[in-house]
Each structure stands twice: as C-alpha cells, then as structure tokens.
C-alpha positions in Angstrom: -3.8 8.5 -4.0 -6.2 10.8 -2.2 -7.0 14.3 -2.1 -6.8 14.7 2.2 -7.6 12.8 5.4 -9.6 13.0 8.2 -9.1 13.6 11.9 -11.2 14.4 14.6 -10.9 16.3 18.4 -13.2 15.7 21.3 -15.4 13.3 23.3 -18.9 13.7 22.5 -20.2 12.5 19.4 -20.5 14.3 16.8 -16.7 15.3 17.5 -15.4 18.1 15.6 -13.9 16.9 11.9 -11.0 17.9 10.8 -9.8 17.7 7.1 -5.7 17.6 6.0 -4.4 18.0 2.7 -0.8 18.5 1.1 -0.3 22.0 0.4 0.2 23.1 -2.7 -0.9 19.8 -4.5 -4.1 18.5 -4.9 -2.6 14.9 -4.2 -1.3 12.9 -1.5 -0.8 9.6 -1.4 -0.9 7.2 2.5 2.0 4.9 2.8 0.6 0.8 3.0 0.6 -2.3 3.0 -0.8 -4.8 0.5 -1.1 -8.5 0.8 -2.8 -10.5 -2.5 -5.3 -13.6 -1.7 -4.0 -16.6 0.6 -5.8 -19.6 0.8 -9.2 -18.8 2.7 -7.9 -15.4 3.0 -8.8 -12.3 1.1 -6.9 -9.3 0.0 -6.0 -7.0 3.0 -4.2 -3.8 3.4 -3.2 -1.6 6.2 -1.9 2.1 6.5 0.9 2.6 7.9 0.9 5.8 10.9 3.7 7.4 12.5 4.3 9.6 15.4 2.2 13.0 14.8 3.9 15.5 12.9 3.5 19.5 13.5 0.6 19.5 11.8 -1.2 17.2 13.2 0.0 16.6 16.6 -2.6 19.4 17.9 -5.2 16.9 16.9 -4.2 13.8 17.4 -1.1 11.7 19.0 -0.3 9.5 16.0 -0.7 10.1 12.2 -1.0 8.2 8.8 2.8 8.6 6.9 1.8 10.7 3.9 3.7 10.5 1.2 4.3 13.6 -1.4 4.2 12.7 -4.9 7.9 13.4 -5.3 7.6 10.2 -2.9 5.8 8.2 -4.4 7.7 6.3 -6.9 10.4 5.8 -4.1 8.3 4.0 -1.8 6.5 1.6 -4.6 10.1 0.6 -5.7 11.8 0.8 -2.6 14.4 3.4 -4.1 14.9 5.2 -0.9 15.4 4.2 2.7 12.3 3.7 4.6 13.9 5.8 7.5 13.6 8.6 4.7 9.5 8.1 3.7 7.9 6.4 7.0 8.0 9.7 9.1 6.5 13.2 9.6 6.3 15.7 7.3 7.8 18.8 8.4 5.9 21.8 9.4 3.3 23.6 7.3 3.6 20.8 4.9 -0.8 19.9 5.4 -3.1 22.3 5.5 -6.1 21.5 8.0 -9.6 22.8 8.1 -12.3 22.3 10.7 -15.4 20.9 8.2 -17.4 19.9 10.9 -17.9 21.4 14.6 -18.0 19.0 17.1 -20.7 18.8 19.8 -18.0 20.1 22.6 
C-alpha cells in the first residue's frame, strides 16, 4: 500500500518530479512480485509496470499497474483474471502534481 508514486520528465538533473495518486482515495496499492528466501538468496520483489495509461503516458512511456483497493483482495487471491488487474487505469483515475521543477 502506498499513498502515490513518482515520475519524472526531462534530461538535466534535477528533472522535474512528478507525484500520482488514486483519486478519491488516499490509497493505492503497486501490483508485485514476492519471492521468500532460497538458499544463498534473499527475499526479492519486483513491481510489475504496464504500458502508460492516460494519465501517465504524457510523462512517461511505461507505468507501474496500480491497483485500486476494490482490487486488491483480487489480485492477493488470484480471484480475478490477471488480464482484468495487470493493465491501465482508465482516464482521470490518478491525479498528478508537479512537486518539483526540473532544471529544463
């Protein structure tokens, strides 16, 4: 669970920082991957992305899946398909606000 994401435009550091969140809820949660201690190897995780949705394809060309909290106990339990969860959100679904100006 977390309360946004970042993303960030340009090529000169500092680029300019973008924050997302899921509007109307102070939650979203990041679609992942989880994989317990094996041998020599710790525990690891990975987020899953997607192709960029509305939202965010005007800042970047891929995204993390977010998952709304209506969501969430579908894709811990595998109660929906994952054609239905690992995708965009539709439009106006995050909210994005510059936090940070970039240097160009």
């Amino acid at each position: 669970m977390a309360s946004g994401f970042f993303e960030f435009t340009g090529t000169r550091y500092p680029k300019t920082k973008h924050r997302f969140t899921l509007a109307g809820s102070p939650f979203l949660a990041i679609a992942g991957l989880w994989r317990e201690t094996q041998g020599n190897h710790p525990v690891s995780f990975t987020m899953l992305t997607t192709s960029p949705g509305p939202d965010i394809e005007p800042y970047h060309n891929r995204q993390v899946v977010v998952l709304r909290p209506r969501d969430w106990a579908a894709w811990l339990y595998l109660t929906k398909p994952q054609t239905e969860l690992l995708r965009p959100l539709p439009a106006g679904t995050l909210a994005a606000e510059t936090v940070r100006p970039g240097s160009d």
